[in-house]
C-alpha positions as CSV (number, residue, x, y, z in Angstrom):
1,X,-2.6,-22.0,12.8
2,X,-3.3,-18.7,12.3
3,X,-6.2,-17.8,9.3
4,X,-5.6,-14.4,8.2
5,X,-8.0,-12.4,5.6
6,X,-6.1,-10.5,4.0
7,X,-8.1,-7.6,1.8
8,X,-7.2,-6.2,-1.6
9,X,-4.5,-9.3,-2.0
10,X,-4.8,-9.3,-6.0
11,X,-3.0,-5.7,-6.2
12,X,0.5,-4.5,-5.5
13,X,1.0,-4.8,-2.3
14,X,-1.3,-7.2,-1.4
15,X,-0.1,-9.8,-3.8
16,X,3.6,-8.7,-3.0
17,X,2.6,-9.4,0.7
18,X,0.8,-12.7,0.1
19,X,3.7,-14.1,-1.6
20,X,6.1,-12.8,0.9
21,X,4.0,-14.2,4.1
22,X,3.2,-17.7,2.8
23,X,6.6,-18.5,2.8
24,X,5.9,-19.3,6.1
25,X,4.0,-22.2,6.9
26,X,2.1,-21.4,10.2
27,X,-0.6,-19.6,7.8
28,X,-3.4,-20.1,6.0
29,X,-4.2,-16.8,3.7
30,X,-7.9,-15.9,2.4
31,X,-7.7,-13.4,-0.1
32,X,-10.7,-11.4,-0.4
33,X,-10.3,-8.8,-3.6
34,X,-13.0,-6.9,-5.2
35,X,-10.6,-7.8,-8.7
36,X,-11.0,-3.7,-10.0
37,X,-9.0,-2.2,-12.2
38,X,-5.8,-2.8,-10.1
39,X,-6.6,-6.3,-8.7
40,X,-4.9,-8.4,-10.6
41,X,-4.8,-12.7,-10.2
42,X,-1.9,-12.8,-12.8
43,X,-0.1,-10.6,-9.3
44,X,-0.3,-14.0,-7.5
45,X,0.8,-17.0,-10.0
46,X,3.2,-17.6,-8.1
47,X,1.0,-18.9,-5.2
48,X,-2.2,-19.8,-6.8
49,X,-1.4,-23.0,-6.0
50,X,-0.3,-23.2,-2.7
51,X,-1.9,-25.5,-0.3
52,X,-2.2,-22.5,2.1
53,X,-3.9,-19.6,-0.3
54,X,-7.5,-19.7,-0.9
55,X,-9.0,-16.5,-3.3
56,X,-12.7,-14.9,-2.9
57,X,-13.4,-12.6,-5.5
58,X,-16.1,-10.1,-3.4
59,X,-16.2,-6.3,-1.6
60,X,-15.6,-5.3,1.8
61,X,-18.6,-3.4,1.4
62,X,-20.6,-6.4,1.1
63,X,-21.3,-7.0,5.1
64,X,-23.0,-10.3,4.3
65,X,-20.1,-11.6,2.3
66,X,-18.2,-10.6,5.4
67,X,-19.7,-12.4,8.1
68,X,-19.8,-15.1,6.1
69,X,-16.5,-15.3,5.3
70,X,-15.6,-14.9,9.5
71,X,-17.7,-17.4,10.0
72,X,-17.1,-20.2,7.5
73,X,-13.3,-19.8,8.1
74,X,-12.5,-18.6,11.5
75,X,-10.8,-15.9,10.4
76,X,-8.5,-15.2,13.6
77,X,-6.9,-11.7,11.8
78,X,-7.0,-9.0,8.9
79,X,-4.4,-7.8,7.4
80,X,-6.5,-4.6,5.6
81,X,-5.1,-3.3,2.1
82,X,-8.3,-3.2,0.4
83,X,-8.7,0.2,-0.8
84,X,-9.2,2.9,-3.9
85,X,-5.7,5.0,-3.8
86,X,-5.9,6.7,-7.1
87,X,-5.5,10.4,-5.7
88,X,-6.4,11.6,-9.6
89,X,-9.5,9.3,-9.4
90,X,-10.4,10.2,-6.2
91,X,-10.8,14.1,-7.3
92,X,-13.4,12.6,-10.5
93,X,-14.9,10.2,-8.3
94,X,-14.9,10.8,-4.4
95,X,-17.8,8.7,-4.0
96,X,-15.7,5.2,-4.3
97,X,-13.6,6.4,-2.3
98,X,-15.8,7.4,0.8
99,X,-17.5,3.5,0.2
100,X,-14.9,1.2,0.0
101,X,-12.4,3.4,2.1
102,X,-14.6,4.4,5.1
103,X,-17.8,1.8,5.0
104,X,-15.1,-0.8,3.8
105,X,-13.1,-0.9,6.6
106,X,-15.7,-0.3,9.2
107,X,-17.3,-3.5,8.0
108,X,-14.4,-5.4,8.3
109,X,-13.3,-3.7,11.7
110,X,-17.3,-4.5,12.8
111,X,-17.3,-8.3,12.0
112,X,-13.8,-8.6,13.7
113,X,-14.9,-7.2,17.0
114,X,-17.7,-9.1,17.3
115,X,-16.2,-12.2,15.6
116,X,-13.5,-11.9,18.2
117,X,-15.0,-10.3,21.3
118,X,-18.0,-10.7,23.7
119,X,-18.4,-6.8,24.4
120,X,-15.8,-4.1,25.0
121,X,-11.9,-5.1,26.4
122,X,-13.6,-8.9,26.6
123,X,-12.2,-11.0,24.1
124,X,-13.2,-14.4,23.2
125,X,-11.0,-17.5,24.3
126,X,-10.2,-18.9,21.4
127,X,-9.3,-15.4,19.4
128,X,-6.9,-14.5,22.3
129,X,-3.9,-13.4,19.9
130,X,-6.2,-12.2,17.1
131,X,-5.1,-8.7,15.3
132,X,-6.2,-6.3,12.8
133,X,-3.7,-4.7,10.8
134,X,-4.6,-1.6,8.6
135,X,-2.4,-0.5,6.3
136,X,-2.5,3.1,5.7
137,X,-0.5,5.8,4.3
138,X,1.9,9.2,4.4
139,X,-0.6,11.3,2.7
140,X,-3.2,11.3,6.0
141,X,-0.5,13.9,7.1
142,X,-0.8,16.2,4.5
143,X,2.5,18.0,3.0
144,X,5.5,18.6,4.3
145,X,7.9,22.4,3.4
146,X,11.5,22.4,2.2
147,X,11.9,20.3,5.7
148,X,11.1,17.9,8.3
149,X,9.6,15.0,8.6
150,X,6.3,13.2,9.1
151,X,6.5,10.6,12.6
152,X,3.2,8.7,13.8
153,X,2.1,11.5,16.2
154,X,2.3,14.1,12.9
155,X,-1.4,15.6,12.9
156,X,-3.3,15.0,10.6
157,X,-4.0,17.6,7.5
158,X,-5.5,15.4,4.3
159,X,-5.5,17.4,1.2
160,X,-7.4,15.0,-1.4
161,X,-10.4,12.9,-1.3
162,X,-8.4,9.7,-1.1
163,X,-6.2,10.9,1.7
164,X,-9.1,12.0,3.9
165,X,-10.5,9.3,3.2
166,X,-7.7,7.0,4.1
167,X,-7.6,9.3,7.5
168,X,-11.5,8.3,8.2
169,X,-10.5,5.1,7.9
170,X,-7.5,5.5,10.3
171,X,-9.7,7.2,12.9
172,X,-12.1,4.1,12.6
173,X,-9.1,1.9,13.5
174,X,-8.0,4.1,16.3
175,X,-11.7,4.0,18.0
176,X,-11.9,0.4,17.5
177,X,-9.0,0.1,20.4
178,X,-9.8,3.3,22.8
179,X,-13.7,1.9,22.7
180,X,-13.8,-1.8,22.4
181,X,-9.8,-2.5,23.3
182,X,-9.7,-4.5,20.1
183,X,-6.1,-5.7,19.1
184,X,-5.3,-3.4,16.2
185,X,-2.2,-2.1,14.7
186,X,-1.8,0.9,12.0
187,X,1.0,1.2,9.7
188,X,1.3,4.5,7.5
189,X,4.0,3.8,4.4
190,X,5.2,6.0,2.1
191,X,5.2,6.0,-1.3
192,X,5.6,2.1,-2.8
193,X,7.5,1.2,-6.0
194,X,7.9,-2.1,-7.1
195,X,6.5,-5.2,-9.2
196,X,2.7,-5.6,-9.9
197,X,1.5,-2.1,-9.7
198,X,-0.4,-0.9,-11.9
199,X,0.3,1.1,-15.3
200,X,-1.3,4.5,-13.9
201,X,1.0,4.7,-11.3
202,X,4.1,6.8,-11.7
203,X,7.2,4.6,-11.9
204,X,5.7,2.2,-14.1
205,X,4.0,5.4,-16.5
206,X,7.6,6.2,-17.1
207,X,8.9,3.4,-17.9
208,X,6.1,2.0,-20.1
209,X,6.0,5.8,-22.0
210,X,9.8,5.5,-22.7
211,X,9.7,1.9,-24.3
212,X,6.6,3.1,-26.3
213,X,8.2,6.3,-27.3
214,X,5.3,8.4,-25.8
215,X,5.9,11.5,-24.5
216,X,6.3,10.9,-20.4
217,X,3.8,13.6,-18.9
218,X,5.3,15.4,-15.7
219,X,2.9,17.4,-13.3
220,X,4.0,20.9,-12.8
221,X,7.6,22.1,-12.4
222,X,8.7,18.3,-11.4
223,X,9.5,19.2,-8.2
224,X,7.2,17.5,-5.6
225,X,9.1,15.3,-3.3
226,X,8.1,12.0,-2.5
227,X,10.1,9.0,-0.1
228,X,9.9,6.0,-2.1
229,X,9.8,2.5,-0.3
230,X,10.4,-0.5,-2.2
231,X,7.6,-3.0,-1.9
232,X,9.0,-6.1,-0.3
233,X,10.5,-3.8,2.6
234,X,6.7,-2.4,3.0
235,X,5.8,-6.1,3.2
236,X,8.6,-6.8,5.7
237,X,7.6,-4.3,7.4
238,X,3.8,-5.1,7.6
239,X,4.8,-8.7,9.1
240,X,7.0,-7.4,11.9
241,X,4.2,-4.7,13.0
242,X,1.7,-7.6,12.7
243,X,3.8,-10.4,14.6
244,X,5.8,-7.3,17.1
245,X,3.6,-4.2,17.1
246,X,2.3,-3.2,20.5
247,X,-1.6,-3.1,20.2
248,X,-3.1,0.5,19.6
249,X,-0.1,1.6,18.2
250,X,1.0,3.3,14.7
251,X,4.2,2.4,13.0
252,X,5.5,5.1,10.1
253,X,7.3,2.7,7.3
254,X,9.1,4.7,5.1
255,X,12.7,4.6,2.8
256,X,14.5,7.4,3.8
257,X,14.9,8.1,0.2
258,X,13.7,11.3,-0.6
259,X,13.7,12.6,-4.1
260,X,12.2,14.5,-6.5
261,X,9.9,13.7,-9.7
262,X,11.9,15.0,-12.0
263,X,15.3,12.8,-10.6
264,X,12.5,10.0,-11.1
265,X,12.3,10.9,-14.7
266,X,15.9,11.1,-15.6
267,X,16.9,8.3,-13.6
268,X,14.9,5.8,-15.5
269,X,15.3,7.1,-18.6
270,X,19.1,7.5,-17.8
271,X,18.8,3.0,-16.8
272,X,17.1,2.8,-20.0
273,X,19.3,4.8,-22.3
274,X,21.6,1.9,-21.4
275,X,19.6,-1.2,-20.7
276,X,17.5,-0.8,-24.2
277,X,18.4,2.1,-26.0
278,X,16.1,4.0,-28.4
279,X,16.4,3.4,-32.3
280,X,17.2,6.6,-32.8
281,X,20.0,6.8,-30.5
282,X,18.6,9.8,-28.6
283,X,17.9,10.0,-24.7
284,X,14.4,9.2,-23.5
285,X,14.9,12.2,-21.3
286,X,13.3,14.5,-24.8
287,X,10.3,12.5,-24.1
288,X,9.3,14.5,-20.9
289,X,6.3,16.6,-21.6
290,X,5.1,19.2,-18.7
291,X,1.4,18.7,-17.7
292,X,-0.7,20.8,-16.1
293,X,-0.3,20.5,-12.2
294,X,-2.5,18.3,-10.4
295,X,-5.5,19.6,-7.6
296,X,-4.6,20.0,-4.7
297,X,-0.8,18.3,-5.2
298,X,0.8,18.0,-2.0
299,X,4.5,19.5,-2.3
300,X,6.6,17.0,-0.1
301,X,6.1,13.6,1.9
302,X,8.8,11.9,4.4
303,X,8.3,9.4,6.7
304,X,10.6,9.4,10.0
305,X,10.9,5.5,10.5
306,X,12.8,6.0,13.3
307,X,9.8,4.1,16.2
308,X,9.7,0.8,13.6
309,X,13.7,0.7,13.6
310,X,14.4,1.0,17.1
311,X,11.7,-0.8,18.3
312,X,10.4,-3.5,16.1
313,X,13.8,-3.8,14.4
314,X,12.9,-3.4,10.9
315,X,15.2,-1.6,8.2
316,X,14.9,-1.2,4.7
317,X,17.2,-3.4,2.1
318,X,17.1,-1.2,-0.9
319,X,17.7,2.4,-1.3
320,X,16.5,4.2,-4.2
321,X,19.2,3.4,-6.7
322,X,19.4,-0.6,-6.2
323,X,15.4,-1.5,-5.8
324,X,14.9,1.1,-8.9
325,X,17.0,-1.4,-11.3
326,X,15.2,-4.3,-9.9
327,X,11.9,-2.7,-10.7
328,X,12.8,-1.3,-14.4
329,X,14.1,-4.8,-15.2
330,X,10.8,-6.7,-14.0
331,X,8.7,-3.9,-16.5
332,X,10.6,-4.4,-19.0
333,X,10.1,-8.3,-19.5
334,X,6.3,-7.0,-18.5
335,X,6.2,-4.4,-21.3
336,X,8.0,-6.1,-23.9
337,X,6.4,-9.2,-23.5
């Protein structure tokens, strides 16, 4: 039975994730979360529970807490979401960013290898079919013009803090497997939407400005481009480059759904007008409010997806339009609760 650590578990993806993979009963999950700002253990109710899901409230960057979590459970894989991904935060406060992003993950990648492996391409009998999963993201690549799109041998150009960070990390990964031939797998996702993330975020910071009648602040001109993926495809995704991916290889996961900030805006306040209309009777779009343009914001993301279709077989079951109502409807019972 395989024991997997998975990192950062009590925040959106991670706890999306957890609850996705324990339906299957060939696991046992160790959630390791630091429980910040956007770790969350109301996330995982669902699974608290479960027979097969064990939480440790601790930091990657602790290296003793680590070890002794290898070691006390035989942790045969990592699935690695841990990580501070706040690009605003990450221009006030680089610093968090370079420790839990870059010394975070090469402590985990660390223990692994030498949990797992005797010395370089000699791995350990009984961790024969271990892997390390890191999951990564679109904005290692840096920004895209009016066209194209990012695919896994994209160079990369990180504009922010967090994304170079997130890169360092990557490049960690990457020498883990030309060095020591440790079984690892990258996957680099575009932007997630979804239940359990957190208010700061922009999908939720829409919808919970609308129902509170606060003006909805836009960056700029509203017209930076992002591909949104809707979490449980990310997690689908994650679980076929963990149990399919080809060692040393990176897999782009991304929603072929391109669109705009501003269609973001009115498309929720359009769901809302009719799902719980303001008092007033006016639209929630007069709530948008132009902000000043954040450092350093990167113009357009897209992920080409294409390598995880053809070869792994994984597709994404929501566009835009149909995950979007799924999500507003989960926030509002959040928000009006």
């Amino acid at each position: 039975m395989k024991r997997i650590l998975v990192t950062g578990g009590a925040g959106f993806i991670g706890s999306n994730f957890i609850e996705f993979v324990l339906q299957n009963d060939n696991i046992v999950v160790y959630n390791l979360d630091k429980l910040t700002y956007a770790g969350n253990l109301e996330n995982l109710k669902a699974v608290e529970n479960h027979e097969h899901y064990h939480f440790i409230k601790g930091d990657i960057c602790d290296r003793n807490l680590v070890e002794e979590l290898f070691s006390k459970h035989q942790i045969t894989d990592v699935i690695h979401f841990a990580a501070e991904s706040h690009v605003d935060n990450s221009i006030k406060n680089p610093g968090a960013f370079i420790e839990t992003n870059i010394v975070g993950s090469f402590n985990l990648l660390d223990v692994a290898y030498k949990t797992w492996m005797n010395g370089p391409n000699e791995v350990k009998e009984s961790y024969q079919n271990s892997r390390f999963l890191h999951v990564s993201t679109d904005e290692v690549y840096g920004t895209l013009g009016e066209e194209g799109l990012f695919i896994e041998s994209t160079p990369y150009a990180p504009n922010s803090p967090y994304s170079a960070s997130k890169a360092s990390s990557d490049f960690l990964v990457r020498s883990y497997f030309h060095t020591y031939g440790m079984n690892v797998v990258t996957t680099n996702c575009s932007n997630n939407y979804g239940p359990n993330q957190h208010d700061e975020k922009l999908i939720p910071t829409i919808i919970r400005k609308c129902l509170s009648e606060e003006n909805i602040p836009i960056y700029g001109n509203g017209l930076n481009v992002r591909d949104w993926l809707y979490v449980l495809d990310h997690c689908k995704g994650i679980k076929i480059a963990f149990d399919k991916g080809v060692s040393g290889e990176t897999y782009n996961i991304g929603g072929r759904n391109e669109r705009t900030n501003m269609y973001i805006v009115d498309a929720i306040c359009s769901i809302l007008d009719e799902k719980t209309p303001r008092k007033s009777g006016a639209s929630y779009k007069e709530l948008k409010s132009f902000v000043k343009d954040r450092a350093g914001h990167d113009y357009r993301y897209a992920i080409d997806a294409s390598k995880i279709e053809s070869q792994l077989g994984w597709k994404a079951d929501e566009n835009f339009e149909t995950g979007i109502l799924k999500t507003i409807s989960w926030y509002i019972d959040k928000y009006k609760n």
